[in-house]
N, C-alpha and C positions, 0 to 999 in steps of 0.2 A: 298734807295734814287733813284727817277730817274734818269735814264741814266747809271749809276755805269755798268747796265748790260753791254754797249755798248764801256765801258771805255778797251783802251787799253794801257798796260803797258810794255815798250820794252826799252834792253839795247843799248845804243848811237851806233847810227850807225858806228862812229869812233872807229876803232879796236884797234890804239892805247891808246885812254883815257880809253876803255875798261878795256886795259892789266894793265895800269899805275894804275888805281882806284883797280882793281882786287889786285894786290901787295901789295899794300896800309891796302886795307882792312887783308890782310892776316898777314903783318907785324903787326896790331893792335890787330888782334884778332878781326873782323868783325865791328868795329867801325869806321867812316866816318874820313878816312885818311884828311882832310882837315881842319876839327876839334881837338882844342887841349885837349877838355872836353871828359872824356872816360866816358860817363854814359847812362843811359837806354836811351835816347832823340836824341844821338849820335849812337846808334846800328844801323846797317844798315838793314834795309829802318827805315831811321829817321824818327823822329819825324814830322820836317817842313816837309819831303817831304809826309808822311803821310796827315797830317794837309792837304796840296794843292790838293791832289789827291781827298779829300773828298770832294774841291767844283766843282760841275760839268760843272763850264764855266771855272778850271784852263788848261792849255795845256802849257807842257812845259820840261824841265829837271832838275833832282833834284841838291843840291845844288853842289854835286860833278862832275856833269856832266854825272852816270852810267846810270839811268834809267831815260825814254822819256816819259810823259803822253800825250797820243793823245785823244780827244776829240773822 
C-alpha cells in the first residue's frame, strides 16, 4: 500500500499509560486490558487497531491508548 513504507508506529508518549496498559496486558496474557472479550481480535495489537493502521490517512492511538500511528 502506499505510504505504509513511511508509516510510523510508536508507544504513547505518556510513560504512565505506558506502564498501566503494559500491566494490564501482562495480567491478561497479552489481550487488550480494556476489553472484556479475550479472543484472536482482542490480542494485542488488535484487531481495530490493526484495521486503522491499514488506512493511510488514519493518525492516531489505538483503542487502549499504547501505540500512536503517525502519518
Amino acid at each position: 500500500m502506499k505510504g505504509e513504507k513511511n508509516m510510523k508506529i510508536r508507544l504513547n508518549e505518556n510513560e504512565k499509560v505506558v506502564k498501566m496498559v503494559k500491566e494490564g496486558l501482562k495480567k491478561k496474557n497479552g489481550y487488550c486490558p480494556c476489553r472484556l472479550e479475550m479472543n484472536e481480535d482482542t490480542k494485542c495489537m488488535c484487531k481495530e487497531f490493526r484495521e486503522q493502521i491499514a488506512d493511510e490517512n488514519f493518525e492516531g492511538y489505538c483503542h487502549c491508548m499504547l501505540y500512536y500511528k503517525e502519518k
